[in-house]
N, CA, C and O atoms as a Tripos MOL2 file, in Angstrom:
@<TRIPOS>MOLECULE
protein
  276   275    69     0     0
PROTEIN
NO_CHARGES

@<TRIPOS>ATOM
      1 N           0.8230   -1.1870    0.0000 N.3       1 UNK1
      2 CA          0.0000    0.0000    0.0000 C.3       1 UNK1
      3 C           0.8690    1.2540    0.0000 C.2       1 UNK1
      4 O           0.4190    2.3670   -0.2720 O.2       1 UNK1
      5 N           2.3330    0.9720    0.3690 N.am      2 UNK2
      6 CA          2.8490    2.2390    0.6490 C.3       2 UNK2
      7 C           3.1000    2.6320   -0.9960 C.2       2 UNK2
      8 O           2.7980    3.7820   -1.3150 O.2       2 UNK2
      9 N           3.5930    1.8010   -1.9610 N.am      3 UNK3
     10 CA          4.0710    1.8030   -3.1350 C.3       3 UNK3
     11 C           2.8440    2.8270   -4.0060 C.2       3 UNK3
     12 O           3.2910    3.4890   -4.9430 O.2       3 UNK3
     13 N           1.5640    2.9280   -3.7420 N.am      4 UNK4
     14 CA          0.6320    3.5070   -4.0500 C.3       4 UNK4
     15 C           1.2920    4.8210   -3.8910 C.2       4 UNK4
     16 O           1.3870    5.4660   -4.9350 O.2       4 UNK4
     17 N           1.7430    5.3330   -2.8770 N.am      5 UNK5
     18 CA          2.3280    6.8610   -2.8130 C.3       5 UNK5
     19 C           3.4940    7.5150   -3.7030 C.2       5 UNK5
     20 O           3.9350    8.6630   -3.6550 O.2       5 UNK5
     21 N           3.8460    6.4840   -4.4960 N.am      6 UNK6
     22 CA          4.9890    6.6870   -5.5800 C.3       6 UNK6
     23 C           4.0270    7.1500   -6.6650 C.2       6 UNK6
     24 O           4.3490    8.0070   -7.4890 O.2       6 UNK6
     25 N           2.6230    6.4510   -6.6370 N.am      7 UNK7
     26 CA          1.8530    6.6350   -8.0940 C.3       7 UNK7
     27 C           1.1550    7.9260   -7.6790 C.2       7 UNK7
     28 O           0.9400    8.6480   -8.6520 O.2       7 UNK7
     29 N           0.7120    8.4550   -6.4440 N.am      8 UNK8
     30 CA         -0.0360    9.8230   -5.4660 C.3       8 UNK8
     31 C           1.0160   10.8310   -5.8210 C.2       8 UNK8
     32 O           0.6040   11.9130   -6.2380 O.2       8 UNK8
     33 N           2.2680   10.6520   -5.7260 N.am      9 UNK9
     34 CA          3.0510   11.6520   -5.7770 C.3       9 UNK9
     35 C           3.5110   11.9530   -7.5860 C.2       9 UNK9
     36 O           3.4730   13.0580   -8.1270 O.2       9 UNK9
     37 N           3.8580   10.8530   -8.1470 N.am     10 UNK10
     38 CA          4.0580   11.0030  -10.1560 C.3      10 UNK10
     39 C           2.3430   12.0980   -9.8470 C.2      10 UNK10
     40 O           2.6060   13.2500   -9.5040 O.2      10 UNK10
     41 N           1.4330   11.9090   -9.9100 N.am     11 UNK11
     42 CA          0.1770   12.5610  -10.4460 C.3      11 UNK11
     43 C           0.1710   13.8770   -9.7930 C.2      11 UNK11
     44 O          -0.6550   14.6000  -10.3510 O.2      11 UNK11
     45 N           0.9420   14.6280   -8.5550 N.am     12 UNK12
     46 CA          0.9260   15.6340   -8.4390 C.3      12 UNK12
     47 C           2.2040   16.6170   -8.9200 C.2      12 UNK12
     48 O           2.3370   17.8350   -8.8060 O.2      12 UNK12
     49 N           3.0950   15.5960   -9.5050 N.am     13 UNK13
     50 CA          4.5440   16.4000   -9.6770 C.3      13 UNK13
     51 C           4.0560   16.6980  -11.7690 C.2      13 UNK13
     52 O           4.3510   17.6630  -12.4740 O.2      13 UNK13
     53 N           3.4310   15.6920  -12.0620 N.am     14 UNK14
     54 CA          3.0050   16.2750  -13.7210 C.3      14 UNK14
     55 C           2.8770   17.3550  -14.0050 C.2      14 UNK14
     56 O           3.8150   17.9320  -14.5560 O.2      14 UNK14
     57 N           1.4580   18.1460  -13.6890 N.am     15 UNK15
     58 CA          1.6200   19.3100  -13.8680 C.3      15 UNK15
     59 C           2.2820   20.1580  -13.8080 C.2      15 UNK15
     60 O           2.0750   21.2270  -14.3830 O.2      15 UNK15
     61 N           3.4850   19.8420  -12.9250 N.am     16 UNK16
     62 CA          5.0550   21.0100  -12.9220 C.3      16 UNK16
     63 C           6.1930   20.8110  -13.9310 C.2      16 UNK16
     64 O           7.1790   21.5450  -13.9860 O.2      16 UNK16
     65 N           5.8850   19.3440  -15.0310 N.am     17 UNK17
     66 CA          7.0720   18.8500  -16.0690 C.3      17 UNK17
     67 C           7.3640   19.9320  -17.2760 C.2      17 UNK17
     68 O           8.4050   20.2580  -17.8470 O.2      17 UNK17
     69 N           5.6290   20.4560  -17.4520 N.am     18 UNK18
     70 CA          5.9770   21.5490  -18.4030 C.3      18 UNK18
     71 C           5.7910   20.4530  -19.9060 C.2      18 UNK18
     72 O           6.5510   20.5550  -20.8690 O.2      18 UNK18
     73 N           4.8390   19.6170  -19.8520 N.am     19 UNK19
     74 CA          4.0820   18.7790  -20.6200 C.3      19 UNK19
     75 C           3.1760   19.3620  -21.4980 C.2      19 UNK19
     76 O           2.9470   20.5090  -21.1150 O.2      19 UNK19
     77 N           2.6870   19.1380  -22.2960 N.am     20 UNK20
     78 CA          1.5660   19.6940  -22.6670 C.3      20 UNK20
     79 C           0.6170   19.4100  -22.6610 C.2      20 UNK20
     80 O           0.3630   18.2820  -23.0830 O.2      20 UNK20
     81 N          -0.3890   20.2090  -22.2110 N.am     21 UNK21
     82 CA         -1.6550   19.6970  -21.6250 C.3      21 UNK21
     83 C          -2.5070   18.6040  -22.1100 C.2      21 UNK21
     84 O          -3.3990   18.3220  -21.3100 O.2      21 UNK21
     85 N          -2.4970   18.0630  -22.9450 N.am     22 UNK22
     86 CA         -3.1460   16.9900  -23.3200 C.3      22 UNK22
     87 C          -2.2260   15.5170  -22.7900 C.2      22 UNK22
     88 O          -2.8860   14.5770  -22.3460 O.2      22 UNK22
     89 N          -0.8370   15.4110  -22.8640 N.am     23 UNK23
     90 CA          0.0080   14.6600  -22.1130 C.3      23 UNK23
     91 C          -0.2130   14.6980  -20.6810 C.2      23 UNK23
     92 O          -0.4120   13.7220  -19.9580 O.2      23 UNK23
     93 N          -0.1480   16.1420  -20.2760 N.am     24 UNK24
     94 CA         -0.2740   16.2810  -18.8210 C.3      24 UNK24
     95 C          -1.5370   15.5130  -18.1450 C.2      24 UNK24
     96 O          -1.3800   14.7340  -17.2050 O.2      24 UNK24
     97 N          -2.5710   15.7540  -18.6100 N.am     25 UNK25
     98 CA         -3.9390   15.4200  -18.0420 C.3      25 UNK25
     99 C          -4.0700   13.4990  -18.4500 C.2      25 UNK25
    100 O          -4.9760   12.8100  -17.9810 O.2      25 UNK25
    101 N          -3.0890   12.9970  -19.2840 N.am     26 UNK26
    102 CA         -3.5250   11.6130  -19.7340 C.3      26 UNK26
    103 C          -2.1780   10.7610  -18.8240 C.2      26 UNK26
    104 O          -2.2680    9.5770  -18.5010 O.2      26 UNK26
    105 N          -1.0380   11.5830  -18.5330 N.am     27 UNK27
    106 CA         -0.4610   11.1660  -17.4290 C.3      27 UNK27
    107 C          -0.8040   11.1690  -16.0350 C.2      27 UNK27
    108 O          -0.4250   10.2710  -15.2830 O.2      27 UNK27
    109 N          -1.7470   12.4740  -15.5270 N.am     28 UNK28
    110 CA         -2.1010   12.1830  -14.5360 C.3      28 UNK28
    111 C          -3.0630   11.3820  -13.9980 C.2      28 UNK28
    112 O          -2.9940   10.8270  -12.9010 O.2      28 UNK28
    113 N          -4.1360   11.3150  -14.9290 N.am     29 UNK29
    114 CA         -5.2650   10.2430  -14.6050 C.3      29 UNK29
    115 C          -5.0090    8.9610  -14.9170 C.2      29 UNK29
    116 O          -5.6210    8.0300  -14.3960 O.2      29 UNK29
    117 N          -4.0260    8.8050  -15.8480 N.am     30 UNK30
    118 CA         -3.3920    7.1340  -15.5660 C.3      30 UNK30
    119 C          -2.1460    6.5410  -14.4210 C.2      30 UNK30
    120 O          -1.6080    5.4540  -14.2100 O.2      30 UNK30
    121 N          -2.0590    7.8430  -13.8820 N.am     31 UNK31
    122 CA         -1.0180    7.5510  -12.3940 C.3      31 UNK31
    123 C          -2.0340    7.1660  -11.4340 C.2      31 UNK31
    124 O          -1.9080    6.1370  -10.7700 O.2      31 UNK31
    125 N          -3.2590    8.1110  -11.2980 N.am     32 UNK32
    126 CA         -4.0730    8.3180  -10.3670 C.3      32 UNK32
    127 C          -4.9380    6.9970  -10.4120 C.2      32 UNK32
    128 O          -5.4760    6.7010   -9.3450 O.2      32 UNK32
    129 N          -5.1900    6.0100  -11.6850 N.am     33 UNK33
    130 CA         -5.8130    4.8150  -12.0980 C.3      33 UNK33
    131 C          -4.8660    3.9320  -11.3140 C.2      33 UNK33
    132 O          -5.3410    3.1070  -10.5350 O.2      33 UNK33
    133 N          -3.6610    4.0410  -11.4560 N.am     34 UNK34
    134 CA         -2.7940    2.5860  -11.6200 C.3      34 UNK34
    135 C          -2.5780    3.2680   -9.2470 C.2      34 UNK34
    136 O          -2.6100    2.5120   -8.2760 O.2      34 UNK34
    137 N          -2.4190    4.6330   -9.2460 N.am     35 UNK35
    138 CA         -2.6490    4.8120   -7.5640 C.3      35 UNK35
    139 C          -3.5120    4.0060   -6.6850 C.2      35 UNK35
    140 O          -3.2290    3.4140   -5.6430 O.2      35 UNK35
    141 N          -4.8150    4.1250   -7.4310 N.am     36 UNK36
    142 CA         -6.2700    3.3050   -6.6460 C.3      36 UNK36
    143 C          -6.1090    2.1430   -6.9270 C.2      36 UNK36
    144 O          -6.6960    1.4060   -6.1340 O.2      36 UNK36
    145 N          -5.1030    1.1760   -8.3870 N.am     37 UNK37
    146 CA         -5.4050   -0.2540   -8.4870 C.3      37 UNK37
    147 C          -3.9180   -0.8520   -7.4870 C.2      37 UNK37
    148 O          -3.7870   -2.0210   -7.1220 O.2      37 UNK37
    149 N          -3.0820    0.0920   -7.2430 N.am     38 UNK38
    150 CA         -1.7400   -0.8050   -6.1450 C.3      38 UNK38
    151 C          -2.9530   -0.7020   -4.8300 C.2      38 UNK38
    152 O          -3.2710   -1.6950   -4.1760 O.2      38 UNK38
    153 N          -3.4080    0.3670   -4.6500 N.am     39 UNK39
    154 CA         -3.8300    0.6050   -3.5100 C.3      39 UNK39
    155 C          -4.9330   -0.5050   -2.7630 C.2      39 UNK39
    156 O          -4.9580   -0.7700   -1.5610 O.2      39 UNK39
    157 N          -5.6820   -0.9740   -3.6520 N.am     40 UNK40
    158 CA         -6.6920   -1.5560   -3.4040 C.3      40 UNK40
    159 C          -6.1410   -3.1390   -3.3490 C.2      40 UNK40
    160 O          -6.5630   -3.9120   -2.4890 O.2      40 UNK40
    161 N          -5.2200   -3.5160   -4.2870 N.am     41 UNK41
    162 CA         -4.7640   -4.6930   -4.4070 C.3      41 UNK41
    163 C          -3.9350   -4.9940   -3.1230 C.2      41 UNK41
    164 O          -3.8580   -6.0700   -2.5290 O.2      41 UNK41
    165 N          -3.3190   -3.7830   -2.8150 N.am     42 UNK42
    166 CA         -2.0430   -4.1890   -1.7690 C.3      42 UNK42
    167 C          -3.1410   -4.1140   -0.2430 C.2      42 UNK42
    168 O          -2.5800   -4.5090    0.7790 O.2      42 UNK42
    169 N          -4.5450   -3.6630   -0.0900 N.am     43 UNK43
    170 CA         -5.2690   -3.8100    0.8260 C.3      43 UNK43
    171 C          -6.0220   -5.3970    0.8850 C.2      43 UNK43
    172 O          -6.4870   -5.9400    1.8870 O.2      43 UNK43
    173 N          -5.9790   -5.9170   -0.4730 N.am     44 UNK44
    174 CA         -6.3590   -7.1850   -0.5170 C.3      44 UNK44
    175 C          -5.2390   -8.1150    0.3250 C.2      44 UNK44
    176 O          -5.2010   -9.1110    1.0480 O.2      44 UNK44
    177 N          -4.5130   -7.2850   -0.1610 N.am     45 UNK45
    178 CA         -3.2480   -9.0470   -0.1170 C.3      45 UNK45
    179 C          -2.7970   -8.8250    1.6110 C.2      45 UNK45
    180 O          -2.4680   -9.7830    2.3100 O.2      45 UNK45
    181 N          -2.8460   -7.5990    2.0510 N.am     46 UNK46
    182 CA         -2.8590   -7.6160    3.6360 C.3      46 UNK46
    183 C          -3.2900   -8.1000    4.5510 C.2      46 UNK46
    184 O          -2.7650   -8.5790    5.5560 O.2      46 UNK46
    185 N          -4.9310   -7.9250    4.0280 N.am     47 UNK47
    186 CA         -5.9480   -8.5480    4.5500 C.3      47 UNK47
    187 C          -6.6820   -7.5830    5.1190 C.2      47 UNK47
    188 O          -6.5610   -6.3600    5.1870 O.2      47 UNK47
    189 N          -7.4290   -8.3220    5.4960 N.am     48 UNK48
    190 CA         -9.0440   -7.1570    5.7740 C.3      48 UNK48
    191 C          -9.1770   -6.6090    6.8430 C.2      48 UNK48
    192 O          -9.8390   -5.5730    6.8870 O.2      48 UNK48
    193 N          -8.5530   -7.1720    8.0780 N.am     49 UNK49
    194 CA         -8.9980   -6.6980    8.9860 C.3      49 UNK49
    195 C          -7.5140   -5.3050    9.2670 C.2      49 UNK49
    196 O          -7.8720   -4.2400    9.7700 O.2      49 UNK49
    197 N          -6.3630   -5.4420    8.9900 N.am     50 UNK50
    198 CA         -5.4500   -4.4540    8.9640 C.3      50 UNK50
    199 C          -5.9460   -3.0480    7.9460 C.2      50 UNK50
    200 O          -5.5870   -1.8880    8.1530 O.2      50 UNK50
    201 N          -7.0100   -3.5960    6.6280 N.am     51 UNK51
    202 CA         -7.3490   -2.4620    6.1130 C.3      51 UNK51
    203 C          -8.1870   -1.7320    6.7050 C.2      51 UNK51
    204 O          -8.2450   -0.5030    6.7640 O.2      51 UNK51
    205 N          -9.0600   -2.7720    7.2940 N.am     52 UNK52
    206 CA        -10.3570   -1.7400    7.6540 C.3      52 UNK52
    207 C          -9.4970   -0.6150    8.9440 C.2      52 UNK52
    208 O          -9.7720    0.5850    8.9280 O.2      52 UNK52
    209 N          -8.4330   -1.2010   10.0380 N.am     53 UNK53
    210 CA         -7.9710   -0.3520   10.6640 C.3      53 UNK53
    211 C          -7.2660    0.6870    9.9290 C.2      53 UNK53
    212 O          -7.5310    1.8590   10.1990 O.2      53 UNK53
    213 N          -6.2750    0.3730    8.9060 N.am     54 UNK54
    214 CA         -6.0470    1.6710    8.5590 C.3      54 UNK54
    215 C          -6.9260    2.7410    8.1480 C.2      54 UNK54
    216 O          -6.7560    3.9030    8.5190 O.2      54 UNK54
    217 N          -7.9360    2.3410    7.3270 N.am     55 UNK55
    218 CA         -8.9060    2.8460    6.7280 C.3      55 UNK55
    219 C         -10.0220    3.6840    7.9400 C.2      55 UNK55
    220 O         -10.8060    4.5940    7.6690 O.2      55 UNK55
    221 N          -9.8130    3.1080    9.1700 N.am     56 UNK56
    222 CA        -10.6840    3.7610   10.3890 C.3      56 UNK56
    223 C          -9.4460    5.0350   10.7350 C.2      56 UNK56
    224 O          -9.7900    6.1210   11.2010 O.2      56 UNK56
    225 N          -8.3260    4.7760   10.4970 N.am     57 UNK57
    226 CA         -7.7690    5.7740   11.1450 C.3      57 UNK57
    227 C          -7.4500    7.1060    9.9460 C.2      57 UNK57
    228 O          -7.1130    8.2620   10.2030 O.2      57 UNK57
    229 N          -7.6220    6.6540    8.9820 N.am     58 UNK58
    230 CA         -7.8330    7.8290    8.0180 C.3      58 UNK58
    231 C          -9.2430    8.8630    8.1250 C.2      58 UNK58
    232 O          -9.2820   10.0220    7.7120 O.2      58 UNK58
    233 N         -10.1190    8.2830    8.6400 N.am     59 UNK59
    234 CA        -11.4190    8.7450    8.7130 C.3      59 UNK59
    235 C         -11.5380   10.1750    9.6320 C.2      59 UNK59
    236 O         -11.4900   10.2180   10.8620 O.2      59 UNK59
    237 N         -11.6310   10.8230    9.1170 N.am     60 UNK60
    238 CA        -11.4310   12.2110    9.8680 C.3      60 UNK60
    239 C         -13.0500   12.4620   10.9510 C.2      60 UNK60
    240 O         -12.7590   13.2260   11.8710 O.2      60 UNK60
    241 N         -13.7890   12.2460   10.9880 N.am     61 UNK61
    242 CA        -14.4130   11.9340   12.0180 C.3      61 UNK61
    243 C         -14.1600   10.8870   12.9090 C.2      61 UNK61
    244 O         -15.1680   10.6000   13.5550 O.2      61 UNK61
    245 N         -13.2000   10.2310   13.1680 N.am     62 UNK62
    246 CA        -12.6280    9.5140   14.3640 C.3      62 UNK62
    247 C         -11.5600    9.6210   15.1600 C.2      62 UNK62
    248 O         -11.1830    8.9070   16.0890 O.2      62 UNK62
    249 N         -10.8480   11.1780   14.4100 N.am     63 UNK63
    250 CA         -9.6690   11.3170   14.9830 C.3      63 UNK63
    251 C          -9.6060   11.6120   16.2770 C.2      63 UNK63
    252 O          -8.6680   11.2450   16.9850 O.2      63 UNK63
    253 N         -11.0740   12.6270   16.8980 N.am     64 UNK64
    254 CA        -10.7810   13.1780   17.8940 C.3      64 UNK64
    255 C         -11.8110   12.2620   19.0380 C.2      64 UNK64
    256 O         -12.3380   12.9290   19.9280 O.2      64 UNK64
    257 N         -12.0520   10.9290   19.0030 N.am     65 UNK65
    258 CA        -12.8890   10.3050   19.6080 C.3      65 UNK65
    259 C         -11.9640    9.3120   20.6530 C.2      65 UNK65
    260 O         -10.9300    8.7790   20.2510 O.2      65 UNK65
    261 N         -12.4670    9.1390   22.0200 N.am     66 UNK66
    262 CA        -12.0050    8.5890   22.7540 C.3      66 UNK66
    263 C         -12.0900    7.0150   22.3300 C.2      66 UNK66
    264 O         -12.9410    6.2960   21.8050 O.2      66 UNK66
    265 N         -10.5920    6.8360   22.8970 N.am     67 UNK67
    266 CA        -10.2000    4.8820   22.1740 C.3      67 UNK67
    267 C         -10.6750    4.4140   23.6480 C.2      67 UNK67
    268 O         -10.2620    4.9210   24.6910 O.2      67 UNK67
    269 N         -11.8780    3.0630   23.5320 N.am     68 UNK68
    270 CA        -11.6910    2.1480   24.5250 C.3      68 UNK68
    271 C         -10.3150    1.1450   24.9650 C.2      68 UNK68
    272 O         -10.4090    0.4230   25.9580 O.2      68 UNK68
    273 N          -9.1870    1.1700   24.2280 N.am     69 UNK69
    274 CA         -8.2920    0.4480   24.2050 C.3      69 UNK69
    275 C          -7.2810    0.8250   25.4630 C.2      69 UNK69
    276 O          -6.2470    0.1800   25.6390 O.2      69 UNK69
@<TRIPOS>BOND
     1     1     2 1
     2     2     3 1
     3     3     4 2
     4     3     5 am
     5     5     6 1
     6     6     7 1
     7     7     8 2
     8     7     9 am
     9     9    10 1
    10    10    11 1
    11    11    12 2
    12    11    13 am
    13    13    14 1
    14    14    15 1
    15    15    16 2
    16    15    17 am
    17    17    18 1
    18    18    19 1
    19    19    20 2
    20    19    21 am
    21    21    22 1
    22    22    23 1
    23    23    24 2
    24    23    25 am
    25    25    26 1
    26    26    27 1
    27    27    28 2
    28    27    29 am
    29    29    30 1
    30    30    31 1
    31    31    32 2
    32    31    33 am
    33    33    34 1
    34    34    35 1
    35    35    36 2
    36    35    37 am
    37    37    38 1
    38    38    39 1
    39    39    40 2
    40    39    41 am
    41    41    42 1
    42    42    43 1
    43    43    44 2
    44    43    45 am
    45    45    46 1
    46    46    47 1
    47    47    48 2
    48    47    49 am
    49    49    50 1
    50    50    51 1
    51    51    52 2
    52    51    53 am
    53    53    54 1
    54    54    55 1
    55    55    56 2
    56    55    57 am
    57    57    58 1
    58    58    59 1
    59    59    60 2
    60    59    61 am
    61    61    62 1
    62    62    63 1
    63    63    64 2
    64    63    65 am
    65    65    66 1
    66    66    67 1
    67    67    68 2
    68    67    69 am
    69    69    70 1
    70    70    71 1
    71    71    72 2
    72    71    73 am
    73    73    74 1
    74    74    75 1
    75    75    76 2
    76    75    77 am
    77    77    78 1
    78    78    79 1
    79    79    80 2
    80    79    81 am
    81    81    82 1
    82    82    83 1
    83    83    84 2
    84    83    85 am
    85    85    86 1
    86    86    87 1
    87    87    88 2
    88    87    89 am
    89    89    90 1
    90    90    91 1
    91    91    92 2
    92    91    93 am
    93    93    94 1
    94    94    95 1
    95    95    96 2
    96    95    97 am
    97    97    98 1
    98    98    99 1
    99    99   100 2
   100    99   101 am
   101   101   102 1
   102   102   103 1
   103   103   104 2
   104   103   105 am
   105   105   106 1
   106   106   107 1
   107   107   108 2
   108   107   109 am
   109   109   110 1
   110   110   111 1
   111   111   112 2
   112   111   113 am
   113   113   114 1
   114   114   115 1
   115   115   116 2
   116   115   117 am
   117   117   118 1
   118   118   119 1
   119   119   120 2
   120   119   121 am
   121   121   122 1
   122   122   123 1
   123   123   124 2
   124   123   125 am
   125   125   126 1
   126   126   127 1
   127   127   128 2
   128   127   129 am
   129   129   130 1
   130   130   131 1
   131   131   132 2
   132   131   133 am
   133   133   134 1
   134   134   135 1
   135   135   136 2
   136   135   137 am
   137   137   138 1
   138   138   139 1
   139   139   140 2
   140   139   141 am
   141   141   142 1
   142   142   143 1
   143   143   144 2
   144   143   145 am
   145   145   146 1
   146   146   147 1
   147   147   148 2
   148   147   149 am
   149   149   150 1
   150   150   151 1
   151   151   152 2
   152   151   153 am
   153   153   154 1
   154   154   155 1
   155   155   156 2
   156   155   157 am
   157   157   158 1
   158   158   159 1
   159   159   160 2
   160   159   161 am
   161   161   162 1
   162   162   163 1
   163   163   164 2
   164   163   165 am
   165   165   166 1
   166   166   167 1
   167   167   168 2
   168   167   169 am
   169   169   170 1
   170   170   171 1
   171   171   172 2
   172   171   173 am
   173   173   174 1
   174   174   175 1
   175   175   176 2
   176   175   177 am
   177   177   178 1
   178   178   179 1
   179   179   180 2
   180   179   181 am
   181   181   182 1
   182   182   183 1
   183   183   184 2
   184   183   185 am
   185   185   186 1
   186   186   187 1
   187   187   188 2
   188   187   189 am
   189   189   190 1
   190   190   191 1
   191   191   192 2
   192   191   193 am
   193   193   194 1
   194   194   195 1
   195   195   196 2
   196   195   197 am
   197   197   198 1
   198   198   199 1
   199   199   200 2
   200   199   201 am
   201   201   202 1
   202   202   203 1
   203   203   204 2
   204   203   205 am
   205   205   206 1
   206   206   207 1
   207   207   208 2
   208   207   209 am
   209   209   210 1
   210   210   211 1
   211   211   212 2
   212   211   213 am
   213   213   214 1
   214   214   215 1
   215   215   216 2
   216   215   217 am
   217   217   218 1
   218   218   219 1
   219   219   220 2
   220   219   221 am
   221   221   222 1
   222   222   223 1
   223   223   224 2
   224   223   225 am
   225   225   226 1
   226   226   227 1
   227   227   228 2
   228   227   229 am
   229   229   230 1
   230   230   231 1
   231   231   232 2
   232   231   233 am
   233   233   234 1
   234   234   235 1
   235   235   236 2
   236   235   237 am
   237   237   238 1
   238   238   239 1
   239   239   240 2
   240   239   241 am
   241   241   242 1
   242   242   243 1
   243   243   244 2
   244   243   245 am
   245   245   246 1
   246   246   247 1
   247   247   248 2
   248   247   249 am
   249   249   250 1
   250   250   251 1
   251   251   252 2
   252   251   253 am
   253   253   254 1
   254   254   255 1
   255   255   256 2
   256   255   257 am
   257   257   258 1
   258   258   259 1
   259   259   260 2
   260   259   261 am
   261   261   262 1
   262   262   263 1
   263   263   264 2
   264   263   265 am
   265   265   266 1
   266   266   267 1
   267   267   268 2
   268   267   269 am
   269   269   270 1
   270   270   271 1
   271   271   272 2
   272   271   273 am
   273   273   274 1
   274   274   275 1
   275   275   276 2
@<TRIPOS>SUBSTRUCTURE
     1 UNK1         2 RESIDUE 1 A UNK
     2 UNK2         6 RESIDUE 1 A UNK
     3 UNK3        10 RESIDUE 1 A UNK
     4 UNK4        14 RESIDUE 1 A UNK
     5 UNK5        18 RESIDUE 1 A UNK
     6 UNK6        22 RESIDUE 1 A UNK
     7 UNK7        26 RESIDUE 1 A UNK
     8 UNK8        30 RESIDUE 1 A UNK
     9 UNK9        34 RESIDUE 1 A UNK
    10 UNK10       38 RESIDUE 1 A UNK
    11 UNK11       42 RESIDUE 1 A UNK
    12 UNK12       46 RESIDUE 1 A UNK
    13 UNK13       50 RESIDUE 1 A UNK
    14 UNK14       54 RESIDUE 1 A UNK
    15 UNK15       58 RESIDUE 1 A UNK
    16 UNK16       62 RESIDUE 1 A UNK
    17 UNK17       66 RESIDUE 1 A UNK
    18 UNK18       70 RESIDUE 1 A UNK
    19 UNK19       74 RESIDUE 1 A UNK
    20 UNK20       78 RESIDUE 1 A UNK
    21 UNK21       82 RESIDUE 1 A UNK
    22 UNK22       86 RESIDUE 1 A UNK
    23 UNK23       90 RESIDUE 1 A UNK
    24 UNK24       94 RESIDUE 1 A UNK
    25 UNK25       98 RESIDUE 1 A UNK
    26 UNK26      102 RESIDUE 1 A UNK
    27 UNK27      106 RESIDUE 1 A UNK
    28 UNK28      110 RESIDUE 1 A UNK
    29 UNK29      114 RESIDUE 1 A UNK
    30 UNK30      118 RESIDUE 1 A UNK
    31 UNK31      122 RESIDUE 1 A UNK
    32 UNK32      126 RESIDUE 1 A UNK
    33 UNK33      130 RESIDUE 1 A UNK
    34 UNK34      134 RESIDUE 1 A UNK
    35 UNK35      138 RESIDUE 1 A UNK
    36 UNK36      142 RESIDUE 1 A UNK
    37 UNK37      146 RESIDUE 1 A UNK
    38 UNK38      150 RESIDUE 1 A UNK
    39 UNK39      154 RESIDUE 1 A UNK
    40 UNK40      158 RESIDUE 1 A UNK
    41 UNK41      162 RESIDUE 1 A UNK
    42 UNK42      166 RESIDUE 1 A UNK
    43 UNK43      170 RESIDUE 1 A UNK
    44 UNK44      174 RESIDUE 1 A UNK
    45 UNK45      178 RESIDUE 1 A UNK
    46 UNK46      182 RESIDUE 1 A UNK
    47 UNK47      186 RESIDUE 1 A UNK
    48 UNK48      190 RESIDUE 1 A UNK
    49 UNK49      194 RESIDUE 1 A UNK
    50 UNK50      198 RESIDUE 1 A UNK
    51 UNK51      202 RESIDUE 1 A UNK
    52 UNK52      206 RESIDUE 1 A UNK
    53 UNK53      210 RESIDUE 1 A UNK
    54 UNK54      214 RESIDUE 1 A UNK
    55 UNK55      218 RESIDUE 1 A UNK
    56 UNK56      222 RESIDUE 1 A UNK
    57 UNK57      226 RESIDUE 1 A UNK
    58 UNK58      230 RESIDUE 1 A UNK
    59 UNK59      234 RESIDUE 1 A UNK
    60 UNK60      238 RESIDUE 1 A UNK
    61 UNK61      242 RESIDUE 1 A UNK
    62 UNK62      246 RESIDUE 1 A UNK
    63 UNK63      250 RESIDUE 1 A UNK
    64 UNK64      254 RESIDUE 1 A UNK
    65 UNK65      258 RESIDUE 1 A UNK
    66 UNK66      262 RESIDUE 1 A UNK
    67 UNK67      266 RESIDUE 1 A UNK
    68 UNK68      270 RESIDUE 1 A UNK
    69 UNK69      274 RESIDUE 1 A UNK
């Protein structure tokens, strides 16, 4: 899942290559495609119950809630 942030970061550094806009926009939405397919795959192969925790702690309505733990 971390490898996903290599494809998060290519899709925000494009627009600064000085591409031309029709390159620019077909590079970024195929970084941002292949971002969501490591992402989702590498949440498969982890397993489910480590995603759903990460995935709870991304959730910005839970940040500021008291942990029973």
């Amino acid at each position: 899942m971390v490898f996903s942030g290599v494809f998060f970061a290519i899709t925000l550094t494009v627009p600064l290559l000085g591409l031309p806009a029709k390159t620019a926009v077909i590079a970024a939405i195929t970084s941002y495609i292949i971002m969501q397919v490591v992402f989702w795959t590498g949440g498969l192969l982890v397993g489910k119950e480590l995603f759903v925790r990460y995935k709870k702690r991304l959730n910005p309505l839970s940040w500021f809630k008291k942990s029973d733990q």
